[in-house]
N, CA and C atoms as an extended XYZ file, in Angstrom:
402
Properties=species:S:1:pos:R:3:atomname:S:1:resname:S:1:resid:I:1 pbc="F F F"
N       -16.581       17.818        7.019 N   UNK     1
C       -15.406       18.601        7.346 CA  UNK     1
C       -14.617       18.861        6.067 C   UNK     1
N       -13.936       20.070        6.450 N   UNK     2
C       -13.321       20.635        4.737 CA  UNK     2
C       -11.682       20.338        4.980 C   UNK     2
N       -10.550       19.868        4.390 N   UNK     3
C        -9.433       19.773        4.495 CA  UNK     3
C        -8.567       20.736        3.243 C   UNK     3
N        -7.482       21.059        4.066 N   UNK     4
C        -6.926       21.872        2.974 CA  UNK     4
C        -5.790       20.221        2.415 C   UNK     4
N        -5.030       20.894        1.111 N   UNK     5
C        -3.840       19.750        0.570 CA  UNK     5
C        -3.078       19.765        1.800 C   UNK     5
N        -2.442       20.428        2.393 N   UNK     6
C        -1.101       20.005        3.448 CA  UNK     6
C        -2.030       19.313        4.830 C   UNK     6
N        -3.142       19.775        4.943 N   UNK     7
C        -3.406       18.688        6.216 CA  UNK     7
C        -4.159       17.177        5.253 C   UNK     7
N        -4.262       16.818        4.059 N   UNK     8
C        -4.826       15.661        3.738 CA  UNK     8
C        -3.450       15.051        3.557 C   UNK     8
N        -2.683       16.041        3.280 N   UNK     9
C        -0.883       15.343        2.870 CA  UNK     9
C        -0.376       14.817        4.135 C   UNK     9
N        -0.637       15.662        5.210 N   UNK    10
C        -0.356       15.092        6.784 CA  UNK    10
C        -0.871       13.957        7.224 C   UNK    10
N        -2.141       13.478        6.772 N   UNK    11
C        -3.519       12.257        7.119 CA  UNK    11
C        -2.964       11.379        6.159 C   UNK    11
N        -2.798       11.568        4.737 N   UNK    12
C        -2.749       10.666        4.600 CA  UNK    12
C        -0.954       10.096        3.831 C   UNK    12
N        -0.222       10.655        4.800 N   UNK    13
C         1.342       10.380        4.176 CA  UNK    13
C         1.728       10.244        2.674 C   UNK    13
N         0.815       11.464        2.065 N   UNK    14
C         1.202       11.574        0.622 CA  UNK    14
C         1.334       12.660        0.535 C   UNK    14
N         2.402       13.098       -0.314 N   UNK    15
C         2.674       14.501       -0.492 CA  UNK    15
C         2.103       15.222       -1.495 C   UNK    15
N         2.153       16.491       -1.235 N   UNK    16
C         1.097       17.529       -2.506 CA  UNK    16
C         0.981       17.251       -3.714 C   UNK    16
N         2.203       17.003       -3.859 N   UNK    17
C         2.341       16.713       -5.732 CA  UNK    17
C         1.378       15.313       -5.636 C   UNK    17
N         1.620       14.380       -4.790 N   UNK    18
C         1.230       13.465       -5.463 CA  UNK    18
C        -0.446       13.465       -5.463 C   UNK    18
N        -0.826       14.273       -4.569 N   UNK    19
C        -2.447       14.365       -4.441 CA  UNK    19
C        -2.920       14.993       -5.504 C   UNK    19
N        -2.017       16.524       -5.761 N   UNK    20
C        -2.666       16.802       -7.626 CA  UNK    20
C        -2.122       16.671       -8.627 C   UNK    20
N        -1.048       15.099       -8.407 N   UNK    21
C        -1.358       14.182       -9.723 CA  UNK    21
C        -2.280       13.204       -9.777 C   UNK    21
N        -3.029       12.767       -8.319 N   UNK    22
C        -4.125       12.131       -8.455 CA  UNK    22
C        -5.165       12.934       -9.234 C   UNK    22
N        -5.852       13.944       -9.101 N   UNK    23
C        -6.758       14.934       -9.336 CA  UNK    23
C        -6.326       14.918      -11.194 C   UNK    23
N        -5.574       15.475      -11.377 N   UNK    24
C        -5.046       15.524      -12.573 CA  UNK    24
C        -4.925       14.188      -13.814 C   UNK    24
N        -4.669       13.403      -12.877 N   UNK    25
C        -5.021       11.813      -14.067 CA  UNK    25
C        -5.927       11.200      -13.284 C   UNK    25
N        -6.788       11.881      -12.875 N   UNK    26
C        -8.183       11.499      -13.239 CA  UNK    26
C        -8.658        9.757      -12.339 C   UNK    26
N        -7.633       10.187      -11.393 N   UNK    27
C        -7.678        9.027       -9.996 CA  UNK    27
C        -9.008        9.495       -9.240 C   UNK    27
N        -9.400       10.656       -8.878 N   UNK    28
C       -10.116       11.029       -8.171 CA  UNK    28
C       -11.438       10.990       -8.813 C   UNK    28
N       -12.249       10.558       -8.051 N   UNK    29
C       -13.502       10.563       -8.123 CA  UNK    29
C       -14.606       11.973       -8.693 C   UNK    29
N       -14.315       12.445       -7.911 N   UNK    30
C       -14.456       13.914       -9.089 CA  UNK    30
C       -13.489       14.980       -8.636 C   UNK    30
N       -13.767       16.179       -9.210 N   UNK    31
C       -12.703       17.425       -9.059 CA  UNK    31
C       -12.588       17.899       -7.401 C   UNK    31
N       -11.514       18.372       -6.742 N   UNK    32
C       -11.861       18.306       -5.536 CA  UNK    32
C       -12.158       19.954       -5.717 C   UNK    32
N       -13.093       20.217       -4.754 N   UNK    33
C       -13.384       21.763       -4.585 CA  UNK    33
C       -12.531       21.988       -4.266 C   UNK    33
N       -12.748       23.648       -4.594 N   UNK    34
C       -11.868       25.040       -4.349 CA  UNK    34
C       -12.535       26.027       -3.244 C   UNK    34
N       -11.770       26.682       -2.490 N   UNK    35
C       -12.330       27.334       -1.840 CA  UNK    35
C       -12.554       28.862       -2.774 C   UNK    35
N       -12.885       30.282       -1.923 N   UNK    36
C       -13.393       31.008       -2.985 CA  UNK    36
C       -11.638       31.865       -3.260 C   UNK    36
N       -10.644       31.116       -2.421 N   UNK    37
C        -9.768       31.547       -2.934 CA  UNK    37
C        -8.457       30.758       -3.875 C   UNK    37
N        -9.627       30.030       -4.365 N   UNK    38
C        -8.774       28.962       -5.565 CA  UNK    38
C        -7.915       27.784       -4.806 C   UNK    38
N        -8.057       27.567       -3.039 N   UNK    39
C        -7.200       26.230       -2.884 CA  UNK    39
C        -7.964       25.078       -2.755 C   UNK    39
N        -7.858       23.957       -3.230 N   UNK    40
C        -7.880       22.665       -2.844 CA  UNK    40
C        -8.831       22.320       -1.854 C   UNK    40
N        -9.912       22.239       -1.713 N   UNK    41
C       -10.176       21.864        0.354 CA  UNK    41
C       -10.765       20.303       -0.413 C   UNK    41
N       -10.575       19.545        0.559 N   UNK    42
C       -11.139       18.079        0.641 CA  UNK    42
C       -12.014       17.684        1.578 C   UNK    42
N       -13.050       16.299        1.087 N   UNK    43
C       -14.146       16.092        1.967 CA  UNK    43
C       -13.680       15.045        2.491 C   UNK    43
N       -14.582       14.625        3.658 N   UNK    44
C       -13.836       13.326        4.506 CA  UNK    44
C       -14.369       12.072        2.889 C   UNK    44
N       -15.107       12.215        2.247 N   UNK    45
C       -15.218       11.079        1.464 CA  UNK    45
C       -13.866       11.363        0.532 C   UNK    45
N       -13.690       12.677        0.320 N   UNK    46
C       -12.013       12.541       -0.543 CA  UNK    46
C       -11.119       11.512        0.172 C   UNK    46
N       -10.890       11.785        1.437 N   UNK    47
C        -9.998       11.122        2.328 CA  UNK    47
C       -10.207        9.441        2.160 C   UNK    47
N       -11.512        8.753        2.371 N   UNK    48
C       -12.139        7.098        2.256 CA  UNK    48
C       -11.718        7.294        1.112 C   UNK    48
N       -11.459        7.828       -0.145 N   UNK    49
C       -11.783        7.641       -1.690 CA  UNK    49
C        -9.641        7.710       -1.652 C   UNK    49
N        -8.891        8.504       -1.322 N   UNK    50
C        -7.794        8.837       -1.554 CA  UNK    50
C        -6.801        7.356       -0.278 C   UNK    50
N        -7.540        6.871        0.619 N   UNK    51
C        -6.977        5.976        1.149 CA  UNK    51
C        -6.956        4.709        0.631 C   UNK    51
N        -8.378        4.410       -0.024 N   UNK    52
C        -8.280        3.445       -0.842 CA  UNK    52
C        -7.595        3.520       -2.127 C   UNK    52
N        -7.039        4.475       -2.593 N   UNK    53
C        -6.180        4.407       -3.749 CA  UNK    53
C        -5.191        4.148       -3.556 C   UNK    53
N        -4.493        4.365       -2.355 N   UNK    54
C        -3.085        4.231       -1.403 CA  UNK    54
C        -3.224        2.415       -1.060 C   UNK    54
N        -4.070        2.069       -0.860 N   UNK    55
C        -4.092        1.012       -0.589 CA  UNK    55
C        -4.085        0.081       -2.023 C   UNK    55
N        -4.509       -0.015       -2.845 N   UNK    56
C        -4.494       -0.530       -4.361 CA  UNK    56
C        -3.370        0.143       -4.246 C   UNK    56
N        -2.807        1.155       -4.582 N   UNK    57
C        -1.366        1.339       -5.332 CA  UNK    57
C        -0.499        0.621       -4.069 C   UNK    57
N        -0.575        0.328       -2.989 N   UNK    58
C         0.453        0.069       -1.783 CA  UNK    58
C         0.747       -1.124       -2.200 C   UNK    58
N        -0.208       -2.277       -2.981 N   UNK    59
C        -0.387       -3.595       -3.074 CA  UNK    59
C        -0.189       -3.881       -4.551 C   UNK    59
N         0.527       -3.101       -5.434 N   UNK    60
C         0.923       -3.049       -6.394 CA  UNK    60
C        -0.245       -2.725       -7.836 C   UNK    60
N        -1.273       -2.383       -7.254 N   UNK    61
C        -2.265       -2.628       -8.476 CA  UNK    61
C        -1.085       -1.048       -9.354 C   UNK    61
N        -1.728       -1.382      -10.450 N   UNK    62
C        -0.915       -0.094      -11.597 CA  UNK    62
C        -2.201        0.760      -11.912 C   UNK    62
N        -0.729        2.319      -11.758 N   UNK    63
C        -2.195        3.073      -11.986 CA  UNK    63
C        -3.453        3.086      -13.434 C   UNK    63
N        -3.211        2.342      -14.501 N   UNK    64
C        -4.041        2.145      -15.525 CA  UNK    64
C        -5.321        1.521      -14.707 C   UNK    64
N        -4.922        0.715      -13.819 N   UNK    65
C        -6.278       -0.443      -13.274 CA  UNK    65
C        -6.610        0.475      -12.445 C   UNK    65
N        -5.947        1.223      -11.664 N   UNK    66
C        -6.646        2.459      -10.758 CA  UNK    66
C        -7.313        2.936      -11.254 C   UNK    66
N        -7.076        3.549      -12.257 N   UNK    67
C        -7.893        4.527      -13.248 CA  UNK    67
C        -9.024        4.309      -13.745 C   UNK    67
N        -8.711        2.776      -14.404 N   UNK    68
C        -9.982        2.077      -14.676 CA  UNK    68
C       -10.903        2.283      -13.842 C   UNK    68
N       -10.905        1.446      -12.646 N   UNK    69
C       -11.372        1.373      -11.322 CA  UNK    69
C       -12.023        2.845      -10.969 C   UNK    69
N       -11.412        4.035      -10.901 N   UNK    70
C       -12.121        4.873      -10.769 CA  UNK    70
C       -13.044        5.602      -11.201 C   UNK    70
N       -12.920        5.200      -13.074 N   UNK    71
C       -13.949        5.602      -14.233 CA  UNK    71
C       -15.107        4.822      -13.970 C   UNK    71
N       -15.028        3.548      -13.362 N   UNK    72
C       -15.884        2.390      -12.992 CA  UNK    72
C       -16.926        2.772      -12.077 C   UNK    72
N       -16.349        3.625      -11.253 N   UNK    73
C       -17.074        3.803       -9.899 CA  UNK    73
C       -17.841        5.308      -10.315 C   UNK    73
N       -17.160        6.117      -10.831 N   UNK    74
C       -17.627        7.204      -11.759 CA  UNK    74
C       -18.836        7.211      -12.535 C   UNK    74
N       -19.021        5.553      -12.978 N   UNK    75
C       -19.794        5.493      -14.305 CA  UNK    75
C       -21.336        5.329      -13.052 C   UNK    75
N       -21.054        4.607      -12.078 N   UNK    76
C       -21.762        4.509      -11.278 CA  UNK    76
C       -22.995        3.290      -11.346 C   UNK    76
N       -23.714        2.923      -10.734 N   UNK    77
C       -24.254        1.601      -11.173 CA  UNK    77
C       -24.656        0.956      -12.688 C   UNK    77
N       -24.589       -0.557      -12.767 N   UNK    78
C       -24.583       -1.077      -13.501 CA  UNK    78
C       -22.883       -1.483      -13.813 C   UNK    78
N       -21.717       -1.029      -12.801 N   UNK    79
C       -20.673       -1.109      -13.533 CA  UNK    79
C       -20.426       -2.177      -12.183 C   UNK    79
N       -20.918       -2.548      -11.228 N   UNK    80
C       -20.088       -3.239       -9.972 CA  UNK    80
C       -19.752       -4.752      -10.753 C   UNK    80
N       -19.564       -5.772      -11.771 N   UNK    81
C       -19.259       -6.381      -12.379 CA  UNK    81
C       -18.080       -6.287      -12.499 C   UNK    81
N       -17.754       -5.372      -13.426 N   UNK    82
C       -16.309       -4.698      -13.816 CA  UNK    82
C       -15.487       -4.561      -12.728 C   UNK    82
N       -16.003       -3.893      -11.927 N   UNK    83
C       -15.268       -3.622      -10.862 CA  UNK    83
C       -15.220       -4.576       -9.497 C   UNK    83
N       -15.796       -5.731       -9.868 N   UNK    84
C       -15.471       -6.802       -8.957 CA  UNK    84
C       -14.731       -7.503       -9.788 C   UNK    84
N       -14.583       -8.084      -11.003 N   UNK    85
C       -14.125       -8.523      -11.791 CA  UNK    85
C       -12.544       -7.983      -11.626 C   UNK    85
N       -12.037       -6.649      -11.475 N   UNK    86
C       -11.155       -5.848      -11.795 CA  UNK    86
C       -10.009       -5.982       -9.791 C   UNK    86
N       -10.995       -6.168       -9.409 N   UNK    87
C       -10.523       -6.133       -7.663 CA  UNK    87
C       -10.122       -7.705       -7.596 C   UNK    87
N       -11.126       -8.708       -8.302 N   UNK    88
C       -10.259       -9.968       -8.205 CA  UNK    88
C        -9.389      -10.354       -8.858 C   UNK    88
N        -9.284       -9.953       -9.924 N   UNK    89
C        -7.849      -10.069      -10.450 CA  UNK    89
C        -6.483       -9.816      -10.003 C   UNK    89
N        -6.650       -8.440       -9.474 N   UNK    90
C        -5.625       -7.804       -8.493 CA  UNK    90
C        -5.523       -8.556       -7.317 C   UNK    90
N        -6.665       -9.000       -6.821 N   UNK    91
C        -5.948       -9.704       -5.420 CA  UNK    91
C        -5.269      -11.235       -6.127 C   UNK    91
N        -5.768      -12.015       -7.368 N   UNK    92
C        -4.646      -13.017       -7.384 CA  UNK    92
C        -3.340      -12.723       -7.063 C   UNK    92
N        -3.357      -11.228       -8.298 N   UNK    93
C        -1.741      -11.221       -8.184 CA  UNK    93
C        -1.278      -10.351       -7.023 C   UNK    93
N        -2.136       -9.897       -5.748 N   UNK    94
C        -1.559       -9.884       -4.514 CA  UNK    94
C        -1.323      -11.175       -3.727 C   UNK    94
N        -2.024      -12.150       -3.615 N   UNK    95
C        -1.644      -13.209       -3.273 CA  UNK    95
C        -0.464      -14.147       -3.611 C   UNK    95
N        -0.127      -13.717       -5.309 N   UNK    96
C         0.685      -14.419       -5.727 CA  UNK    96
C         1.847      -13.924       -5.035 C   UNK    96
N         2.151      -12.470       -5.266 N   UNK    97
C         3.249      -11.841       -4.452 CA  UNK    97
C         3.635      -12.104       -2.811 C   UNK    97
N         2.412      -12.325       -2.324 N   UNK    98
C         2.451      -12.443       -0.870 CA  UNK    98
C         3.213      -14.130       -0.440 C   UNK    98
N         3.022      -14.912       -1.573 N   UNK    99
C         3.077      -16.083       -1.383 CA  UNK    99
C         4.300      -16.068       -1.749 C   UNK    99
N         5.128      -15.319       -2.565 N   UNK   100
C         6.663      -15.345       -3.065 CA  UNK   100
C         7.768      -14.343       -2.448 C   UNK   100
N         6.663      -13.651       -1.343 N   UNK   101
C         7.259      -12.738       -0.411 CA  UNK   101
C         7.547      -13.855        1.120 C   UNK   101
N         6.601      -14.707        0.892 N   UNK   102
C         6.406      -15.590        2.513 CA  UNK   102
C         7.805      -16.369        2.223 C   UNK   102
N         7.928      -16.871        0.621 N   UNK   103
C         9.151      -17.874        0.689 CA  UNK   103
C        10.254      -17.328        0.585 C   UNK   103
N        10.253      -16.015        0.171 N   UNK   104
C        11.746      -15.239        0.281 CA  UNK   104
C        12.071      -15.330        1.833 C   UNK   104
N        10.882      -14.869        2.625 N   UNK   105
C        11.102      -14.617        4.257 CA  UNK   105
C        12.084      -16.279        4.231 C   UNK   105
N        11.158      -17.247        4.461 N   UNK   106
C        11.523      -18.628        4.236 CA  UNK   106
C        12.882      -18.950        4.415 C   UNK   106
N        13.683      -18.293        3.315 N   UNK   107
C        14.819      -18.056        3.128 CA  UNK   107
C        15.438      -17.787        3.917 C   UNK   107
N        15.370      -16.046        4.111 N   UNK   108
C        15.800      -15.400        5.093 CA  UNK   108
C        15.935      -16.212        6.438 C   UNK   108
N        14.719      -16.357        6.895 N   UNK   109
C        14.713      -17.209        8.787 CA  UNK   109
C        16.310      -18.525        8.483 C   UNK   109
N        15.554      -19.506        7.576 N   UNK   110
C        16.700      -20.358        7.441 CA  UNK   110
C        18.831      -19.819        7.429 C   UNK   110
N        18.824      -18.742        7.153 N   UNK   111
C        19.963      -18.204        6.814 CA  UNK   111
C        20.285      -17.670        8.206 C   UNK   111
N        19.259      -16.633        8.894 N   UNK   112
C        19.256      -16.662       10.362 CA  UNK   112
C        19.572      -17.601       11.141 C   UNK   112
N        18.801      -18.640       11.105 N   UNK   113
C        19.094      -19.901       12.040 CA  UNK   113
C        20.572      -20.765       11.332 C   UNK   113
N        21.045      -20.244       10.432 N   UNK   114
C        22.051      -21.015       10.444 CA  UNK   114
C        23.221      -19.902       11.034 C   UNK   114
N        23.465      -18.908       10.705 N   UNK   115
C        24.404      -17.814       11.487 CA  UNK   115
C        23.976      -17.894       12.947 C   UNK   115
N        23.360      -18.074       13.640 N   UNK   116
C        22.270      -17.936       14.886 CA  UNK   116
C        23.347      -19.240       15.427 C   UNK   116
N        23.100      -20.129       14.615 N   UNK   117
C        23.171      -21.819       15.532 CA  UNK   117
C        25.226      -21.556       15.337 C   UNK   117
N        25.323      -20.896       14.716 N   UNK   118
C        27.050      -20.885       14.161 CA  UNK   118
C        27.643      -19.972       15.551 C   UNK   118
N        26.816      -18.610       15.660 N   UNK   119
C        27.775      -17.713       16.515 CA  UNK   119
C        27.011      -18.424       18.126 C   UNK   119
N        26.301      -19.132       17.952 N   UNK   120
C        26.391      -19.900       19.719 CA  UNK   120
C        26.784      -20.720       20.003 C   UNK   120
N        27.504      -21.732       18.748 N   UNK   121
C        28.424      -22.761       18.905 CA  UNK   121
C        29.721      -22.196       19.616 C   UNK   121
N        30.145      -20.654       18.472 N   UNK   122
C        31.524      -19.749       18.763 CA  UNK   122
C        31.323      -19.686       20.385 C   UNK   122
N        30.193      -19.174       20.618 N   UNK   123
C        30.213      -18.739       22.062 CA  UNK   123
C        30.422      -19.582       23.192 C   UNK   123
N        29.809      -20.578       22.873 N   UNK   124
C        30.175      -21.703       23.723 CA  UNK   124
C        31.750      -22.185       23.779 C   UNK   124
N        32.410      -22.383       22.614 N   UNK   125
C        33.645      -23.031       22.769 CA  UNK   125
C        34.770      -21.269       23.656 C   UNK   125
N        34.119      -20.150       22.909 N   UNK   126
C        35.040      -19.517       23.988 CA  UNK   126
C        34.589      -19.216       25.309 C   UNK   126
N        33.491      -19.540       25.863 N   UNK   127
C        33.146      -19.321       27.080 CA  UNK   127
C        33.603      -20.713       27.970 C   UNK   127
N        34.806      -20.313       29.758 N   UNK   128
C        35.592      -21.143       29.867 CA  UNK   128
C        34.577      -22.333       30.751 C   UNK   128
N        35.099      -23.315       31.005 N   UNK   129
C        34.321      -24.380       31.481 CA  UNK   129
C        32.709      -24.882       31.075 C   UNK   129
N        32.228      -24.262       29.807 N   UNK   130
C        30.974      -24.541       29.433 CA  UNK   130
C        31.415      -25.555       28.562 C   UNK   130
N        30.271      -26.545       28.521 N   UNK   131
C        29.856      -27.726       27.754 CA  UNK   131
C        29.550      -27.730       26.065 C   UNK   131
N        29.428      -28.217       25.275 N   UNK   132
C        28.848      -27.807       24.191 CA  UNK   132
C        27.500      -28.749       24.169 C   UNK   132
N        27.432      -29.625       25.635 N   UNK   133
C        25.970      -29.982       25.916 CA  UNK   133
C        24.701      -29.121       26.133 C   UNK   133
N        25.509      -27.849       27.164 N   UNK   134
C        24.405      -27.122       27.621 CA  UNK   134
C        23.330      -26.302       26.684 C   UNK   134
């Protein structure tokens, strides 16, 4: 199936510009065809190839390692080394983040449960004949 830019921009919640600045620095896997009237059309493998870039950039990889990553896959076998090499690195430092994102939450809940346990104490003492047992 052939996609034009505004329905791959619709699929995949990225906007035009940013799809031919992918194309343009050389994110994309190869050039995306043109139709015979010079626009853009995309293949469903553009789409697998442009979601997984969304996904590395969503998870902080930088676009230099994208890039890498895509010259990698470009170069085509003999390179899956590099490019496993290059995917585990990035997930340490997604993990690392995820793990300093869990203790910020951490935080957060604790700060909840203390405003939480505060405004049902309030509620109790102004609600009439209730206990501060119940």
């Amino acid at each position: 199936m052939s996609y034009s830019i505004a329905e791959v921009a619709e699929l995949t919640d990225l906007t035009p510009d940013t799809l031919r600045y992918y194309e343009r620095d050389g994110l994309m896997l190869h050039p995306v065809d043109r139709s015979a009237t010079g626009h853009r059309r995309y293949t469903d493998g553009d789409l697998t190839w442009i979601n997984l870039l969304t996904c590395l950039r969503g998870t902080g990889m930088p676009i230099r390692d994208v890039r890498r990553y895509a010259e990698l896959v470009r170069s085509g076998e003999g390179t899956e080394q590099a490019r496993l090499d290059l995917l585990r690195a990035h997930r340490v430092q997604v993990l690392a983040r995820l793990a300093e994102v869990q203790e910020h939450l951490g935080a957060i809940d604790r700060k909840i449960g203390i405003y939480s346990a505060k405004l049902e104490a309030l509620d109790l003492e102004r609600t009439p004949g209730a206990s501060v047992d119940t």
